[in-house]
C-alpha positions in Angstrom: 84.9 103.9 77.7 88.1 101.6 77.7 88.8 102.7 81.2 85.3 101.9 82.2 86.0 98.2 80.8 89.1 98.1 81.9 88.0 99.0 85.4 85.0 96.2 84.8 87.9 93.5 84.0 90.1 93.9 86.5 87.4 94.2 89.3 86.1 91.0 87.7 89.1 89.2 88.1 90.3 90.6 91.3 86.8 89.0 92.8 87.5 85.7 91.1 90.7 85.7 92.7 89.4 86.4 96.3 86.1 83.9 95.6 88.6 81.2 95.2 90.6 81.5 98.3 86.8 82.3 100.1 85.8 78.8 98.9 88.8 77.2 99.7 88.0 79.0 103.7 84.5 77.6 103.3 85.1 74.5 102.4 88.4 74.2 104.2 88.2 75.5 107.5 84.4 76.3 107.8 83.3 72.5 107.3 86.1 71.2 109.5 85.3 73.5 112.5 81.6 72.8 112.1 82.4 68.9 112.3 84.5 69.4 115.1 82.4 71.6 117.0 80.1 68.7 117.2 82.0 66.0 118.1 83.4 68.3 120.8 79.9 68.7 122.1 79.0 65.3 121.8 82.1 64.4 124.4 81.2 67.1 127.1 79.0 64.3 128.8 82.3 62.1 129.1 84.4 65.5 130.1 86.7 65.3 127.2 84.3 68.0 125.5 84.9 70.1 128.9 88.9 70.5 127.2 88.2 70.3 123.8 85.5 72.4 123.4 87.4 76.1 124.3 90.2 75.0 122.1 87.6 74.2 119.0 85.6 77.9 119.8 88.9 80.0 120.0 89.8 78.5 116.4 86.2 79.4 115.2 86.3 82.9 116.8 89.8 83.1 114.9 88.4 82.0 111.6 85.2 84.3 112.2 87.0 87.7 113.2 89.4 86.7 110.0 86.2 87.0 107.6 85.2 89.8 109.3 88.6 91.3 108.5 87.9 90.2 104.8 84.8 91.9 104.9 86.1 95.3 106.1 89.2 95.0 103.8 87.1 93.6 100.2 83.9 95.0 101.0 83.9 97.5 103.1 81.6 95.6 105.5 81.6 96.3 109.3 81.1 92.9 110.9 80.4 93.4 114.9 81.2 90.6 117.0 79.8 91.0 119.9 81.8 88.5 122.1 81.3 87.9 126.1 84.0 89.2 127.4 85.2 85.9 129.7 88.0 85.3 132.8 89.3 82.3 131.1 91.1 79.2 132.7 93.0 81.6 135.0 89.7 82.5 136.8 89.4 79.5 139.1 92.4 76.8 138.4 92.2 73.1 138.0 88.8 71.4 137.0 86.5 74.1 138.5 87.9 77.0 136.3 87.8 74.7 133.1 84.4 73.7 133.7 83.7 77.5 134.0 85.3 78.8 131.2 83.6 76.0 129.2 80.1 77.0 130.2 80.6 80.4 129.7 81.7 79.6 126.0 78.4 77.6 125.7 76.3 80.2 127.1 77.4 82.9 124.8 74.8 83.6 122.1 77.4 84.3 119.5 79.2 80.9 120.1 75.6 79.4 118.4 75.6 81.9 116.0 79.1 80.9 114.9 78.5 77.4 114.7 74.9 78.3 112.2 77.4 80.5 110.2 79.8 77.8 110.2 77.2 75.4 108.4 76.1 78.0 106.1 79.3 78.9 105.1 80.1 75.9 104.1 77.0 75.5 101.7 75.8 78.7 100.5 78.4 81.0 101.4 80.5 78.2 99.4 78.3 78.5 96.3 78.7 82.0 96.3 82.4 82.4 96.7 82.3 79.2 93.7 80.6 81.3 90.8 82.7 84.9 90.2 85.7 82.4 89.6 83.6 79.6 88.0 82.2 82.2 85.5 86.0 82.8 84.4 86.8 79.3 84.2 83.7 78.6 81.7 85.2 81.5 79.7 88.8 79.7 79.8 88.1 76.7 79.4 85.6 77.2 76.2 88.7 78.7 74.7 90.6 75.4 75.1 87.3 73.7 73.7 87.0 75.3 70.3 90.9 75.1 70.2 90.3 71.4 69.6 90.3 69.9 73.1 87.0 68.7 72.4 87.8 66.2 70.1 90.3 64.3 72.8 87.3 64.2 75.1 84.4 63.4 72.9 86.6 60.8 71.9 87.6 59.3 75.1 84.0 59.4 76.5 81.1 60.7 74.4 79.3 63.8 74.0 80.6 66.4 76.9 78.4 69.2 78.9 79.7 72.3 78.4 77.3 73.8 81.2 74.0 73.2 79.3 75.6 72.9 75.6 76.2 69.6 74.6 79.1 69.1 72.8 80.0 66.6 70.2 81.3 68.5 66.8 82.5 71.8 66.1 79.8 73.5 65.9 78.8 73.0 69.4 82.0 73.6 70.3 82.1 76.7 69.0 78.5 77.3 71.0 80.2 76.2 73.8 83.1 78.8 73.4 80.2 81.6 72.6 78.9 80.7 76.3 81.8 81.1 78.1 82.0 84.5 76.3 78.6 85.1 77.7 79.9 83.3 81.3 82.6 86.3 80.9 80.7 89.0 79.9 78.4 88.2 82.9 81.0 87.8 85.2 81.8 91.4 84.5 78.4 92.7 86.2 77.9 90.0 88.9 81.6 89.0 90.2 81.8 91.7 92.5 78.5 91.8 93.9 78.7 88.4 94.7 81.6 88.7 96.8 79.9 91.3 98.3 76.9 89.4 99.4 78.9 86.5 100.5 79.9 89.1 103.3 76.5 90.2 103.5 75.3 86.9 104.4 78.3 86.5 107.0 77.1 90.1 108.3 73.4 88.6 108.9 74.7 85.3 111.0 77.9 86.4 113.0 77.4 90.1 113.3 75.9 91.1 116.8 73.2 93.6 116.6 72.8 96.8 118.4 71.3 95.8 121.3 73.9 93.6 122.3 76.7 96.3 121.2 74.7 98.4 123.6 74.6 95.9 126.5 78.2 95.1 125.6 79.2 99.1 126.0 77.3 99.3 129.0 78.9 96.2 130.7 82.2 98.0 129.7 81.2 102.0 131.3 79.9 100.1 134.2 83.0 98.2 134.7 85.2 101.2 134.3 83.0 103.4 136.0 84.0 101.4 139.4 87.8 101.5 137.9 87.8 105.4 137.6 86.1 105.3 141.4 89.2 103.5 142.5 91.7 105.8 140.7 90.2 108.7 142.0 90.3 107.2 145.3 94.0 106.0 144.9 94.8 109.7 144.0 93.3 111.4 146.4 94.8 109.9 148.7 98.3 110.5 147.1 97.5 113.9 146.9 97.0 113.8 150.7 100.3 112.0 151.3 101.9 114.3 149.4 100.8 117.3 151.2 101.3 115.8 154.5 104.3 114.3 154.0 106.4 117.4 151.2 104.5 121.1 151.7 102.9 120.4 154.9 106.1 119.6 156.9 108.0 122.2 155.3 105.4 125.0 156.2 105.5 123.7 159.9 109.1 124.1 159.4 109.2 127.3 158.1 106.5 128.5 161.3 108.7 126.7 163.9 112.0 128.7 162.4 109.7 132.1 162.3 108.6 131.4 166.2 112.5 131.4 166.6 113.4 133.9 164.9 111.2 136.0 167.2 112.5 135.0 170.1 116.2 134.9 169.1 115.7 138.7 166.9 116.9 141.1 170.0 119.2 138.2 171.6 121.2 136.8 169.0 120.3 138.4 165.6 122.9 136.4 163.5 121.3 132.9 164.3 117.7 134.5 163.6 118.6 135.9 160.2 120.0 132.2 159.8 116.8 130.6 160.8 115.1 133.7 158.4 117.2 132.3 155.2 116.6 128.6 156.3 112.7 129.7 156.4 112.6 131.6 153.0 114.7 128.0 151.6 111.8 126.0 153.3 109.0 128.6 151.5 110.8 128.3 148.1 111.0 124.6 148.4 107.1 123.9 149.4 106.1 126.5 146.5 108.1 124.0 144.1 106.4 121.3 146.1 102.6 122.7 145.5 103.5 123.6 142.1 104.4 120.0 140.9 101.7 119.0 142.9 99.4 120.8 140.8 100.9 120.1 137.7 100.5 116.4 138.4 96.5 117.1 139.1 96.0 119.3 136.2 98.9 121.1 134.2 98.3 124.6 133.6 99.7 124.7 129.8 96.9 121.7 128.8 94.2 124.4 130.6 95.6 127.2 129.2 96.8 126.0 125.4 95.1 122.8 125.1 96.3 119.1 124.4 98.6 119.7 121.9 101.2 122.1 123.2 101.2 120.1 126.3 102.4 117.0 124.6 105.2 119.2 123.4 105.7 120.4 126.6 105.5 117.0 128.2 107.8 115.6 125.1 110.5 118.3 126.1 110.6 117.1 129.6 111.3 113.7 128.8 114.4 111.9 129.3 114.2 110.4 125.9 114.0 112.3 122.7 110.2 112.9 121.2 109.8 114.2 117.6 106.0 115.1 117.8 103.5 116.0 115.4 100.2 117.7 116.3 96.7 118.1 114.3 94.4 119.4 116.1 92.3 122.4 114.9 90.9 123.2 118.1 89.9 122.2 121.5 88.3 119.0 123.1 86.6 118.3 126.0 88.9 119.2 129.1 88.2 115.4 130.8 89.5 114.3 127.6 92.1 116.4 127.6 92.9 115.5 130.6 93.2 111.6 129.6 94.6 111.9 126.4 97.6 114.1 128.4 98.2 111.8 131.1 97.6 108.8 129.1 100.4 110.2 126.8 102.7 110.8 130.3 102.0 107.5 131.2 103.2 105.5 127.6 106.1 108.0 127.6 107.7 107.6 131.0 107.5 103.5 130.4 109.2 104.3 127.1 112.1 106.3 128.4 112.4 104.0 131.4 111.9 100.3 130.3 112.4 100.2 126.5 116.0 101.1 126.1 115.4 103.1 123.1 117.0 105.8 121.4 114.2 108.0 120.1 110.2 108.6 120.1 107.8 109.6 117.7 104.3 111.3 118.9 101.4 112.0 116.2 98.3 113.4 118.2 95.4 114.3 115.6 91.5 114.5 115.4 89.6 112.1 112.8 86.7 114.2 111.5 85.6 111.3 109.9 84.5 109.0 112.9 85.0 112.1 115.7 87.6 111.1 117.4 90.7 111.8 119.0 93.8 109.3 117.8 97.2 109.2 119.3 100.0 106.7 118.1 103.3 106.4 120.3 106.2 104.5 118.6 109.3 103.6 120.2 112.9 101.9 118.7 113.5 100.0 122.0 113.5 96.3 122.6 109.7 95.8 122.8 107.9 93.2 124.4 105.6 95.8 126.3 102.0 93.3 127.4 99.3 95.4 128.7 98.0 92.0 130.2 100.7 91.4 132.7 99.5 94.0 135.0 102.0 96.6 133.6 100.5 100.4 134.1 99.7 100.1 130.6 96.6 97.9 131.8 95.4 100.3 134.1 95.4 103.2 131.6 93.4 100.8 129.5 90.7 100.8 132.2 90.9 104.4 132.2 90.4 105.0 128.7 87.3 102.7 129.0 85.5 105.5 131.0 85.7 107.5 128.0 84.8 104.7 125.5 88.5 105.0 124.4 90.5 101.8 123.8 94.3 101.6 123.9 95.9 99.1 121.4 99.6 98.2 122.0 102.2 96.3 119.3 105.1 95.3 120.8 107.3 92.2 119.8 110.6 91.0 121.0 113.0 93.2 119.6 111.0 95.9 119.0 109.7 99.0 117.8 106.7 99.4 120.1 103.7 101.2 118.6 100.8 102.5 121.2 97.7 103.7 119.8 94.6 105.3 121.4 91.5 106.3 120.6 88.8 108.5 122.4 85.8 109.4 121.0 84.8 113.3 121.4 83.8 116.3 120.1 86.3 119.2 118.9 85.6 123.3 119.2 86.9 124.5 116.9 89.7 127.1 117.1 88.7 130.8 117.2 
């Protein structure tokens, strides 16, 4: 039973705490981005809105993914956004691309469904954050009250409200300190849930509903679709210049030295058991040749053991050194085994060759949970690795996308670099 209160306190208190700094975000920064979102509007017929306007909406998409943060963090509330993906000022440059990048804000359905959230906010999401910490206050300051406080302020101005108990001797007093008992014992039961369904009503305005998630993820497969087109192209053809230009020319080699040989085996049989030994050096070579070449297509450890002895494998073959840990009770899907192993080649090889560091950690393991496969690189080097500055990392984020996977990259100056990726997929599990 005292652990049950106990629990009930401490909850209580904990969503005071967190309806005070929510009030002071609704009051705060909710009311001033809603006031200048619409001056910003009102200037776009003079052009100064055409500048202003971006600025204001990536400070309200700041403070609106921060509550959705809140949400997931305080409530457990998922809080889609649901954004447009847009070009931004680098699209087009000078006037054209801001005027662009301006309309596209404006045409975005969630930018109006920010600014309504914005108003709300800032009036019932404010009254709502206001009571779990107001109910403690009552209870605080009804304490002072009966302490004799209330004599200095009847005193000073007349009979004081003490919520609805008028207070002018010590026995109201003492009714006032009863109510903030009752304000307390209240703010037990309802502190928490009102937290809770400030989020809720954040959830109903700013979060984007399932048909836009779907349009949104079919916007993304479509746009990767045409990206794993072009990769497929671009390694088909390296597949072809590599056999034209390695295995192919030795094998013509290796014929022309056999047509020799031939010809040179009743004449001269020292120079044709030369041009045999330079033949078998030219077969041994172009086996090695197909054999990488194959290994770079599909590696036959990942087909044969699966994902997670191939990172090892891979992690052994690196330049840099790779402590790697590996949970995965079975098998996935071999086109996501395929991606998660050359996505993992891919972070590794920028690691050993741009990062300057000293050591790597791999963890490769399957979340039951939400079915999917997670992968976090970390590196000691000197960081600064930016997937938008048309590093590879950018093009294994497009990739990913045709799995639904998304690739998430901390990196600042000085390091350590962490990589994350996550693929959603099914596992067999082990026999």
């Amino acid at each position: 039973m005292n652990g049950i209160i106990g629990r009930r306190v401490r909850d209580a208190l904990l969503a005071a705490a967190r309806g005070m700094l929510l009030s002071l975000l609704s009051l705060g920064i909710s009311l001033l981005l809603f006031i200048l979102f619409l001056v910003s509007l009102s200037l776009v017929l003079i052009g100064i809105g055409l500048f202003t306007t971006p600025v204001v909406m990536d400070a309200v998409r700041t403070h609106a993914n921060q509550r959705r943060f809140l949400a997931g963090v305080w409530a457990g509330l998922t809080i889609p956004a649901g954004y447009r993906p847009y070009p931004g000022r680098a699209a087009r440059p000078g006037i054209a691309g801001q005027v662009e990048h301006c309309v596209h804000l404006l045409k975005d359905p969630t930018t109006w469904r920010d600014f309504q959230w914005l108003f709300v906010d800032a009036v019932a999401g404010l009254v709502l954050a206001l009571l779990p910490w107001a109910l403690i206050g009552y209870f605080l300051f009804g304490l002072v009250l009966v302490a004799g406080v209330w004599q200095a302020i009847v005193d000073a101005g007349g009979t004081y409200w003490f919520a609805f108990v008028p207070v002018h001797d010590w026995t109201t007093a003492f009714l006032a300190a009863l109510t903030g008992v009752g304000f307390a014992l209240l703010a037990l039961f309802v502190n928490p849930p009102l937290i809770r369904l400030h989020f809720l009503l954040a959830r109903v305005l700013i979060g984007a509903s399932e048909k836009e998630l779907l349009a949104q993820r079919v916007a993304r497969l479509t746009e990767t679709r045409h990206d794993a087109l072009d990769d497929s192209a671009a390694e088909l053809r390296r597949i072809e210049r590599d056999l034209h230009d390695g295995a192919q020319a030795r094998l013509v080699a290796m014929g022309m030295s056999l047509g020799a040989v031939e010809a040179l085996m009743e004449k001269d049989p020292a120079q044709a058991r030369r041009l045999l030994a330079q033949a078998r050096a030219n077969s041994a070579e172009a086996l090695a040749e197909l054999r990488d070449l194959v290994r770079g297509i599909h590696p036959p450890v990942l087909a044969e053991r699966g994902l997670g002895d191939a990172a090892r494998a891979l992690a052994l073959r690196t330049r840099l050194p790779v402590e790697v840990d590996v949970d995965l009770p079975g098998r996935l899907d071999e086109a996501v085994e395929t991606a998660a192993y050359f996505a993992i080649s891919e972070v590794l090889t920028n690691a050993a060759k741009h990062s300057s560091a000293e050591r790597a950690w791999l963890d490769v393991y399957y979340s039951r949970g939400d079915r999917s496969l997670r992968i976090a690189i970390t590196d000691n080097g000197r960081g600064g690795a930016n997937p938008g500055a048309g590093s590879g990392l950018r093009g294994l984020e497009r990739r990913l996308g045709s799995f639904d996977g998304v690739l998430a990259v901390s990196s600042p100056v000085g390091g350590p670099t962490l990589v994350t990726i996550e693929i959603p997929c099914s596992l067999t599990p082990a026999r």
